[in-house]
Every structure is written in C-alpha cells, then in structure tokens.
C-alpha positions as CSV (number, residue, x, y, z in Angstrom):
1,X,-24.8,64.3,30.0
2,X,-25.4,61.2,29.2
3,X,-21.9,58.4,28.6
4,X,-22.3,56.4,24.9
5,X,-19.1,55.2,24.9
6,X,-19.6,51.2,26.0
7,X,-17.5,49.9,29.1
8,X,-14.5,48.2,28.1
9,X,-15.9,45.0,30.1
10,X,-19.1,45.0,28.2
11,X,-17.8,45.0,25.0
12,X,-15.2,42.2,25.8
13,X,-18.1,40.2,27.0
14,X,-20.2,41.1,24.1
15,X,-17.2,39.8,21.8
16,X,-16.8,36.3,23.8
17,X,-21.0,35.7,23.1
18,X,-20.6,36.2,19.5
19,X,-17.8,34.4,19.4
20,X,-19.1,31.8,21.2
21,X,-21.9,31.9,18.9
22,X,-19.8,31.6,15.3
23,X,-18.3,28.7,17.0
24,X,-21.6,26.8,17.0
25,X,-22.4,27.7,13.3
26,X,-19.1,26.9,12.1
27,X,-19.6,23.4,10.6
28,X,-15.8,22.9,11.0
29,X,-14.0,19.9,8.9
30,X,-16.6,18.3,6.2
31,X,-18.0,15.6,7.3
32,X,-19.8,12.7,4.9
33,X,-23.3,12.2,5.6
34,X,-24.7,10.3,7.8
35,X,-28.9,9.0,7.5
36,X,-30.9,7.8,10.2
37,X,-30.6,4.5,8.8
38,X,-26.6,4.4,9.0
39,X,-26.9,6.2,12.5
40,X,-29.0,4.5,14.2
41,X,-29.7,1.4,12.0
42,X,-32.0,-0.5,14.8
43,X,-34.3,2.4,15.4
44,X,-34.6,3.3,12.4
45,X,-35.9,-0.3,11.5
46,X,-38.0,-0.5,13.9
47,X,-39.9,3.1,12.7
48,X,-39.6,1.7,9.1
49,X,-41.6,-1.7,10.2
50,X,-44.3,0.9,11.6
51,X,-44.3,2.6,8.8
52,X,-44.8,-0.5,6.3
53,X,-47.4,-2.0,8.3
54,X,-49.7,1.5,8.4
55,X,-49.3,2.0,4.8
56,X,-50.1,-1.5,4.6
57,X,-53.2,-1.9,6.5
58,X,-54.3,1.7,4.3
59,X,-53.1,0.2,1.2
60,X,-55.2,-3.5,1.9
61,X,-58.6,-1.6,3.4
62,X,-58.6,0.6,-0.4
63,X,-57.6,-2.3,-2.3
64,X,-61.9,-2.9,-1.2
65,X,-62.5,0.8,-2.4
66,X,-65.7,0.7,-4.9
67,X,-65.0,3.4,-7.7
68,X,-66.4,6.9,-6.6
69,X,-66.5,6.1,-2.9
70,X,-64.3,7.9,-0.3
71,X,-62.3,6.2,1.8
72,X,-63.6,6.1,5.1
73,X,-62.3,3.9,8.6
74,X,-64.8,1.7,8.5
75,X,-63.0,-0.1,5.7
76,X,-60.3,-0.9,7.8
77,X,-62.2,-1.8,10.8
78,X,-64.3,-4.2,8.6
79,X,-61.2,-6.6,7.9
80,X,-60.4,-9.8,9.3
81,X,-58.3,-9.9,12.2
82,X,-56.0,-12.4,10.6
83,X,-54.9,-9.7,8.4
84,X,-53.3,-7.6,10.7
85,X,-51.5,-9.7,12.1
86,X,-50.3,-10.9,9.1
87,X,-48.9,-7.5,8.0
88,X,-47.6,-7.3,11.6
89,X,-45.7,-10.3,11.1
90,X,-44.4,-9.1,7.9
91,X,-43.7,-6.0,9.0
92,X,-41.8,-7.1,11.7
93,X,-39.3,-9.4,10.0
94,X,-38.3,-6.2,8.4
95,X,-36.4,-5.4,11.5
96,X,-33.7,-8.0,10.7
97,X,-33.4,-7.4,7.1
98,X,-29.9,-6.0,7.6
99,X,-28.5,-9.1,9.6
100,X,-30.5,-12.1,8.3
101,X,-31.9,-10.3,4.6
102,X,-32.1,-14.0,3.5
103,X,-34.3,-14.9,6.3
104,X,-36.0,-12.1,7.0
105,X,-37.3,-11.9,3.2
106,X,-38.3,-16.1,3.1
107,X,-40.2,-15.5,6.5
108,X,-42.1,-12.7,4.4
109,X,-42.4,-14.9,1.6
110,X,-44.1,-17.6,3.5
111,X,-46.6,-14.6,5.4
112,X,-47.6,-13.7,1.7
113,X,-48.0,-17.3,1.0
114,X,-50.4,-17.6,3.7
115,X,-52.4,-14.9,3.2
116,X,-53.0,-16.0,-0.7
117,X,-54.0,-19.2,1.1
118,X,-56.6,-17.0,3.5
119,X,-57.8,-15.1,0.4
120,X,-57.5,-11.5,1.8
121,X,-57.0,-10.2,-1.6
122,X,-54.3,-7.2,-2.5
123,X,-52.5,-4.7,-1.0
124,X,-50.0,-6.8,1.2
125,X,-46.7,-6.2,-1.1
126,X,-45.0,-3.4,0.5
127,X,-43.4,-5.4,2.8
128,X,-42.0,-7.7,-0.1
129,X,-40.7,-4.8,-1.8
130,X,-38.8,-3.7,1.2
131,X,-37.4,-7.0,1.9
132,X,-36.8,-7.6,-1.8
133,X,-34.3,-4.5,-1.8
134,X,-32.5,-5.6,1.5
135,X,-31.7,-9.0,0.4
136,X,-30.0,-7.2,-2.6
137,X,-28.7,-4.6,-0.1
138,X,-27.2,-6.6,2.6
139,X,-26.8,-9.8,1.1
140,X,-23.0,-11.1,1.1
141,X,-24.0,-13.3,-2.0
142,X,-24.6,-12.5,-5.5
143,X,-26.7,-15.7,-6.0
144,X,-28.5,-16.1,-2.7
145,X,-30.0,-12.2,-3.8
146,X,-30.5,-13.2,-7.2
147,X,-32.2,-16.3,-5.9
148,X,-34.8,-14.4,-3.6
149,X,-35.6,-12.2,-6.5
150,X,-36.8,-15.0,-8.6
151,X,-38.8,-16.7,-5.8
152,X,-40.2,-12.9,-4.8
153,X,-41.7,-12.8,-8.3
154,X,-42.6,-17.2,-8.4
155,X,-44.5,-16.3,-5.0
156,X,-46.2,-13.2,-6.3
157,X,-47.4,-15.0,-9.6
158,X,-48.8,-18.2,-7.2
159,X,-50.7,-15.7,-5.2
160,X,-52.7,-14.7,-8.3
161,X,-53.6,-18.2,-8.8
162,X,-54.3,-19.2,-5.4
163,X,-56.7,-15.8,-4.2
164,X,-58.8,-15.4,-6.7
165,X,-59.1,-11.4,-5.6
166,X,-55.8,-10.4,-6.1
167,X,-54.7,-8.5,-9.2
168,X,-51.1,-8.9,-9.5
169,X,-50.0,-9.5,-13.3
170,X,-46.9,-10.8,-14.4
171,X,-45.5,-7.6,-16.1
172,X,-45.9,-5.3,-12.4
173,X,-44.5,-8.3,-10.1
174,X,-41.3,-8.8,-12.4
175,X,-40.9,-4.7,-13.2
176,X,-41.7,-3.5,-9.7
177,X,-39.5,-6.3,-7.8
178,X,-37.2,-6.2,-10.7
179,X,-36.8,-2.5,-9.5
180,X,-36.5,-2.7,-5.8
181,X,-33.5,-5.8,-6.5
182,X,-31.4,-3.1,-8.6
183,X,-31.8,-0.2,-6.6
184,X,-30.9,-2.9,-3.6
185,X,-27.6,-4.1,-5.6
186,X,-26.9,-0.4,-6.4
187,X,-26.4,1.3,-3.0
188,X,-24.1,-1.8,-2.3
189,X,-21.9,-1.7,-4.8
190,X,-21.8,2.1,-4.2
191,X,-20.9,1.8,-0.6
192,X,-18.7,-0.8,-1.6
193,X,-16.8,0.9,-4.5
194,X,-16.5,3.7,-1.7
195,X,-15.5,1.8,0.9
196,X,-12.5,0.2,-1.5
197,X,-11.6,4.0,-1.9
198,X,-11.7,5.0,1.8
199,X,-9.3,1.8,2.2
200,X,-7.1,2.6,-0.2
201,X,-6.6,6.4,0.6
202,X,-6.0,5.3,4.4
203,X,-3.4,2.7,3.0
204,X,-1.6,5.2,0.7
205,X,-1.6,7.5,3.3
206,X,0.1,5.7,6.0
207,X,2.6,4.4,3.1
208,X,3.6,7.9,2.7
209,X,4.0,8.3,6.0
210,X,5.9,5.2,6.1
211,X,8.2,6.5,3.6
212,X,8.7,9.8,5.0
213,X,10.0,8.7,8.9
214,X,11.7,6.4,6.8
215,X,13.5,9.0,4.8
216,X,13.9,11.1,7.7
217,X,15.3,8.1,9.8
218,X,17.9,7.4,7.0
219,X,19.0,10.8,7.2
220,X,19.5,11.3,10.2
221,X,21.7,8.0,10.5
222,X,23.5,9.8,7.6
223,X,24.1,12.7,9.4
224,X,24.8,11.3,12.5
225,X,27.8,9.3,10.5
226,X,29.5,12.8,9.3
227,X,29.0,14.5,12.3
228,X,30.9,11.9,14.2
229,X,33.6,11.8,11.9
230,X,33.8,15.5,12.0
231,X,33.9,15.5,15.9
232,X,36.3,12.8,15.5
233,X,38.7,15.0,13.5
234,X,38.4,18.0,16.3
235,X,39.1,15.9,19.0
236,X,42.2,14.0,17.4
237,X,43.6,17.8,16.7
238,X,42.9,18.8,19.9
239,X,45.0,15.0,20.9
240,X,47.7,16.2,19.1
241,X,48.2,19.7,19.9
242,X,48.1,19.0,23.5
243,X,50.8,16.3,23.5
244,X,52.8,18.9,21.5
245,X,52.2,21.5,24.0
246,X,52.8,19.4,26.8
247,X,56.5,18.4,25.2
248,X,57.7,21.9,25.0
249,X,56.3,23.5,27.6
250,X,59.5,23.0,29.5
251,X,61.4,24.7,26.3
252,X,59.7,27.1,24.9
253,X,56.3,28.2,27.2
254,X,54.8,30.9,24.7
255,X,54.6,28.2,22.3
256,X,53.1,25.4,24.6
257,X,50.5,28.3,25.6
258,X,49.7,28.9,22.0
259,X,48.9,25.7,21.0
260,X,46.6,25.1,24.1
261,X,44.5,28.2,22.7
262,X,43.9,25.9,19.6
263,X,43.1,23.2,21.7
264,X,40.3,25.1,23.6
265,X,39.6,26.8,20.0
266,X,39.2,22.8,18.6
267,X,37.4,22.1,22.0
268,X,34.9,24.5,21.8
269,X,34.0,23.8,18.0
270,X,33.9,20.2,18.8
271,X,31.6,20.7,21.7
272,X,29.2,22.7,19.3
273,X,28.9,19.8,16.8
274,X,28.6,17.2,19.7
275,X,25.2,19.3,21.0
276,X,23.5,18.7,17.6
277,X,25.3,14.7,17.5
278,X,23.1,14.4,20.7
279,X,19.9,14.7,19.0
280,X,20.7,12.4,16.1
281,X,19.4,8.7,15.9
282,X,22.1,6.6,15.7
283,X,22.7,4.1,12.6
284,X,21.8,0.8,12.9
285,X,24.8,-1.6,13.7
286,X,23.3,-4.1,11.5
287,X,22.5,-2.1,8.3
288,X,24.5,-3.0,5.1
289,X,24.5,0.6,4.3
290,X,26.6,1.9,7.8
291,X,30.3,1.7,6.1
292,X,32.2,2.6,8.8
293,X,35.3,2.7,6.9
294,X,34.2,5.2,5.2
295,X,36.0,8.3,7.2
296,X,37.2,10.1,4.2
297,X,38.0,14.1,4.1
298,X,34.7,15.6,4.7
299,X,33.6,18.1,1.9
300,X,32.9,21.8,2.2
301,X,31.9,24.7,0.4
302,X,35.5,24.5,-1.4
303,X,33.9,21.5,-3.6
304,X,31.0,24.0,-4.9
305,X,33.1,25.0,-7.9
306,X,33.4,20.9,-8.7
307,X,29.9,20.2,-8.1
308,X,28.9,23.5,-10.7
309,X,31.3,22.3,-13.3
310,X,29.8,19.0,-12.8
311,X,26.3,20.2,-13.9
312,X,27.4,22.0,-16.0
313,X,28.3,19.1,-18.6
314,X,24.7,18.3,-18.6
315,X,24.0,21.3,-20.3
316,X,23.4,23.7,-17.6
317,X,24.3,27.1,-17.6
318,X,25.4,27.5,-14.1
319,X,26.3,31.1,-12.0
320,X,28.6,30.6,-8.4
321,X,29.0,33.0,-6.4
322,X,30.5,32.7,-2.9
323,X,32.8,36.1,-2.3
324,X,30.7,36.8,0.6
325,X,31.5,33.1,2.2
326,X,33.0,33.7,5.9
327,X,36.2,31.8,6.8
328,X,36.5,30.2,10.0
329,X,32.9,28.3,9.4
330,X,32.1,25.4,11.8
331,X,32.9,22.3,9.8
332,X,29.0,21.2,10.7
333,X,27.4,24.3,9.0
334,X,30.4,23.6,6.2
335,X,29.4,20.0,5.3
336,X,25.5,20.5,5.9
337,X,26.0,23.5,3.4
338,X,28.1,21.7,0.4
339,X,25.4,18.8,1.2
340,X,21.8,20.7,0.7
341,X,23.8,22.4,-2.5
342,X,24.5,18.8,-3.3
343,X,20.9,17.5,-3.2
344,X,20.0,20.6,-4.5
345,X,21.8,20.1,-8.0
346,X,21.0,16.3,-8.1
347,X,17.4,17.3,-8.2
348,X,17.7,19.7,-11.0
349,X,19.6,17.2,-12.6
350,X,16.8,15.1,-12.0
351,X,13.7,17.0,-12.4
352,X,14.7,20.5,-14.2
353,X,14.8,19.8,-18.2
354,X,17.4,20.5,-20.5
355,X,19.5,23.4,-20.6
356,X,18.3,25.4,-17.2
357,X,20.0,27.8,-15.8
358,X,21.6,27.7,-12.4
359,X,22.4,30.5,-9.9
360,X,24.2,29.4,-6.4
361,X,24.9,32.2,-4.3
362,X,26.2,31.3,-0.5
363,X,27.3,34.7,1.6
364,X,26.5,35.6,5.2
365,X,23.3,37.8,6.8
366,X,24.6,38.0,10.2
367,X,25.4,35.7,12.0
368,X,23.7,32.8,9.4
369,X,25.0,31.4,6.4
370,X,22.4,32.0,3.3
371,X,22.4,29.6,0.4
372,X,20.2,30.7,-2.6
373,X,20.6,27.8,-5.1
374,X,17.7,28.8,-8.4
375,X,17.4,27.1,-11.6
376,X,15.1,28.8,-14.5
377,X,14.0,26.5,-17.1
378,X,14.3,27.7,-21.0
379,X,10.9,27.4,-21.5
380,X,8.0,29.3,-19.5
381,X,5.1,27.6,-18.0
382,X,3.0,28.9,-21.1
383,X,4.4,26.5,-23.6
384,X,2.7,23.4,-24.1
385,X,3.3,20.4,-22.1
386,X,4.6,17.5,-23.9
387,X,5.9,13.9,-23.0
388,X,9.2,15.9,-23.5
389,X,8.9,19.4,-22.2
390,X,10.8,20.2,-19.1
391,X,9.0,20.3,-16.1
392,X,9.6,22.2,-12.6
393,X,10.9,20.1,-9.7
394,X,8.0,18.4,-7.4
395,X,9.2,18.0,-3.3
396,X,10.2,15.0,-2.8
397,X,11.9,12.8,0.0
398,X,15.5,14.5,-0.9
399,X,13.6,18.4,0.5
400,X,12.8,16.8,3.7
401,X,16.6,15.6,4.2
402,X,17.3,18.8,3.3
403,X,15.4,20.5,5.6
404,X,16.3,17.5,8.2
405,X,20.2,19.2,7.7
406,X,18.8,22.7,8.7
407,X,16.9,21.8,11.0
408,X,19.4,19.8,13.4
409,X,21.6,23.0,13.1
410,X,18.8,25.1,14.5
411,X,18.4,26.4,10.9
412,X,15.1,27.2,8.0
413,X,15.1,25.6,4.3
414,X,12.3,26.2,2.0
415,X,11.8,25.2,-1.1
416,X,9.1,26.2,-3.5
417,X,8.0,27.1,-7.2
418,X,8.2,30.7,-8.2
419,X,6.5,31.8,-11.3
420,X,6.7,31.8,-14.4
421,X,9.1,29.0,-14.5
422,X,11.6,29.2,-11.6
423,X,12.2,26.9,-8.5
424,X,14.2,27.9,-5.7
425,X,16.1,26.6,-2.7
426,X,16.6,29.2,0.4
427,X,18.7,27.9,4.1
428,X,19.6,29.7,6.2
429,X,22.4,27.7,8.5
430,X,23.3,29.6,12.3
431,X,27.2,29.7,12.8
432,X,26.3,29.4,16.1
433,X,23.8,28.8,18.6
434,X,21.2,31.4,18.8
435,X,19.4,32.6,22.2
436,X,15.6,31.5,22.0
C-alpha cells in the first residue's frame, strides 16, 4: 500500500521555495519611478544620439522620395558623404545636452547652418528638436532657453533662404520648436515643483523629530527633578529615624528596633525610585527652566479631587472614583499617577469642547495601578463640523510625556479615540518591579 501522506521534510522544504518565491514578487515599499534616462543618464544618451542620427539619415534619404515610389536603400547610399557626417556631428552633441544644453544646442545650430550652406536639402531637424527641448530641460536660465528658442527658429527660417531645397515654413519651425521648448520647460518645472516637495517633507519631517526628542528630553529632565526630590525626602527620613534609633537604643531597645524597620522600609522604597533615577537624563545645569528651589511637597493621588473640581468650573461634568486606590503606594507610581491625570485633564481642557463629560477611575489589577481617565463630548461625530463644534483630542507632545512617565516605571499608556465621540487614556503603573 502505497504512503500519500508527504514527509514532514518535504513539505517544510516545499514551504521555504514558495516562500522564497513570494519574496521576489513582493514589490515591497513603493518606490517612484525611475527611466532609463534618470538611471543611467549617459547611456541612455548615447543610444538616443544613435537613434537621432538613424532616423535622421531615413528621414533626409525620403525627403528625395518622388511621389508613388517606395523607398528603397539606394536612396540613402546615393547621398553625399558630407551628410553623414553632419548628422553624426549633430547627433553626437546630443550626448552633452544635459551638462552643456547651451552648447550642445549652438554646436547643432552651427551643423544646420552648414549644411543649409552645402545645400543637402530637408530632413536634418530631429536633432534640433531634441536639443531644442534640452536647453529648455536642463537649462539653469530662463533667458539663456528662451534665447536658444528664438535663434532655433531665426536659424531654421535662414536655412530656407540659403538651400533653395528645403521646405521649412515659418508656421512649422515656430509651432514644432515652439512645442519641443514647452514640453522642455515643463518636465523642469515638474521635477522642480517635486523636488521643492521632497525637500520640504524631509525638512518637516526631521522638525518633528526634532520636536519630539526634544519633548521627550524635557521630560525626562522633568522627571528626573521630582524623582530626586522624592529620593531626597526617603533618604532624609531614613537620616532621621536612625539618629532617633541610635539615641534610645540604650533606653528603650524595642523602640530603637522599630524605627530601624522603617529605616529599611524608607531604604528599600528609596532604592526602588533610585533604579528608575538611573535611567533619567539629567537637567541641564545651565537651563533657566531647572529651579532648584523648587522642592515643594510632591503631589499624589490625594490632589485628584482638586484637580476634578478644577475642571469642573470649565463646565465639565466630571465622575472620580478612586475606592479601589491601594495605600502604601511608592511615592514614584504616586506622583507619575496624579501627573499623567494632570496632563490628562489639561488636554481635555484644551482640546475636548464645551461641556464634556469626565470619568477618572484609578483602582488596582494586581499588582499595577490602572488609571482610566475618559471624556465624551455632548455632541457625536455625526453633527456637523463647524469653526465652533467641539472636536476630539489629536496626540500631541503632552501623550508622549505621558507615556515617557510609564514607561520609566516599567509601565503601558495608550491613548486613542473610541467611537462615536469618546477619547480615552489607559496606564497601567507596576507597584513594583516585575520579573521579565
């Protein structure tokens, strides 16, 4: 009997080859496009100046074509030497169009000169055309292209009168070099206009980058400043309580004992907060915004209630609830907590409307403190937008001090939209530190 089932080898391999395979089709990030003549702009000349002087030498032999004859080789073979190498020299020059347009097109202008002069009759303007739209193409000045133009046309008109066989009108030689100038001037200020927007996306971009290590920088120097002074408090307890222990420990030992279990309680808090001080930049010495006088009582999740009623006298309707708060908290998850609630209401403040309504819960899920601050606006998304309809709270540099706070406690913030007309603020803040 015969096995169908595949081998577990063969079918892994089997997997890695198509695999492999939609890894080569996938285009990946777009990219913009990119000709031959952008490419590989020297090669590409060079085939172009080919090109121009074979449809050249086709274009002058049927300029000789008698109506109802085919064309046949002969009537290139027939020609004058001189005119090949004429074309050759015109279709040369092409090859420096993009450096030297100016040049390149009054070297053709003289070849076309001289072959009026050696009579070879029509057929020779390709290569003008060409060089007509690269002086408007690559040419750094308006006037020196516009100049060209005129003596592209001046030397087509004098041809006519100098070779009696050509028969180049007026009308054609302004409309067809008229043409190949604007298409010329076209493509440059296309690649220009897009080359001012590629500039000033990657400038925008790397001011908003600017912007945000700045913000980030600034808070951290922020936090860095309260976390000191919090560390600061803890060890001046712990200064205290052993000095007291130490004076009564010959009177009265079970006393002296207890107060060095809050010294070690105080120590081992302290040494906590001095882990995530560590990994803070500190303020610059030299800002004007580093008060260092400023070592005020730090706030806590006591000063919620003030910061609710606060909002409230914008015309909020605000909802605190904090019965699930743990006592004992680290004064580090304290402060960072009261400070994202903080931010939290200044933005709504900011960006919410009139009238929203508030809800602030803070509780425990373990061994995390959870903050839920959301605000609903009075009006849903459906309404129509005015200059003065509320809108809901865009991120902005405030979210990623926010999230700056969590994150140096080893803790998560989000903050998004939630339809129809709700934004919402969730952290979650370890009370202490958590095994990877």
């Amino acid at each position: 009997m015969v096995d169908l089932k595949p081998r577990r080898g063969a079918s892994a391999t089997a997997i890695e080859r198509v695999d492999a395979l939609l890894s080569r089709l996938d285009p990946g990030e777009p990219h913009p496009f990119r000709g031959p003549f952008t490419r590989w702009p020297r090669s590409a000349d060079a085939v172009l100046a080919i090109i121009v002087f074979a449809v050249s030498v086709v274009t002058v032999a049927a300029s000789d074509l008698d109506d109802g004859n085919s064309f046949t080789w002969a009537l290139i073979s027939d020609r004058p030497a001189g005119a090949f190498v004429l074309l050759a020299l015109a279709a040369a020059a092409l090859m420096w169009r993009r450096h030297y347009p100016v040049a390149a097109t009054t070297f053709i202008l003289a070849v076309m000169v001289g072959w009026a002069f050696a009579e070879y009759g029509d057929g020779q303007e390709l290569a003008l055309l060409v060089a007509t739209y690269s002086v408007a193409r690559y040419a750094a000045s308006f006037r020196h292209s516009l100049a060209m133009l005129i003596a592209v046309v001046l030397v087509s008109v004098i041809g006519t009168l100098i070779d009696p066989d050509q028969r180049v009108d007026l009308a054609p030689a302004i409309v067809f070099s008229g043409l190949s100038w604007y298409l010329g001037r076209l493509v440059r200020s296309r690649g220009d206009y897009l080359a001012l927007l590629r500039d000033r996306a990657e400038r925008l971009e790397a001011e908003q980058h600017a912007r945000a290590r700045q913000a980030v920088a600034e808070e951290r120097a922020r936090i860095a400043r309260e976390l000191h002074d919090v560390v600061a408090h803890r060890v001046s307890m712990m200064t205290v309580q052993a000095g007291a222990a130490k004076t009564i420990a010959g009177d009265d030992l079970n006393t002296a004992v207890e107060a060095m279990g809050d010294v070690e309680q105080e120590g081992r808090q302290a040494l906590g907060e001095l882990r995530h001080l560590l990994g803070v930049l500190r303020p610059d010495p030299d800002d004007p915004d580093n008060d260092a006088d400023d070592l005020g009582p730090q706030p806590g999740l006591a000063d919620v209630q003030a910061l609710a009623d606060h909002l409230a006298t914008t015309g909020a309707y605000v909802n605190v609830d904090t019965a699930d708060v743990p006592t004992g908290l680290p004064a580090a998850v304290e402060l960072s907590a009261f400070r994202i609630i903080q931010e939290s209401l200044t933005n709504i403040v900011k960006h919410a409307g009139p009238k929203p309504t508030v809800d602030i819960a803070v509780g425990s899920n373990g061994n995390a403190l959870v903050i839920d601050i959301t605000n609903t606006l009075t009006s849903t998304v459906d309404t129509p937008a005015t200059t003065d309809s509320p809108q809901l709270p865009p991120s902005g540099y405030g979210i990623v001090g926010m999230r700056e706070r969590a994150s140096q406690l080893g803790g998560t913030l989000t903050a998004k939209r939630q339809p129809p007309n709700q934004y919402r603020v969730h952290a979650r803040l370890p009370l202490a530190e958590e095994s990877a």
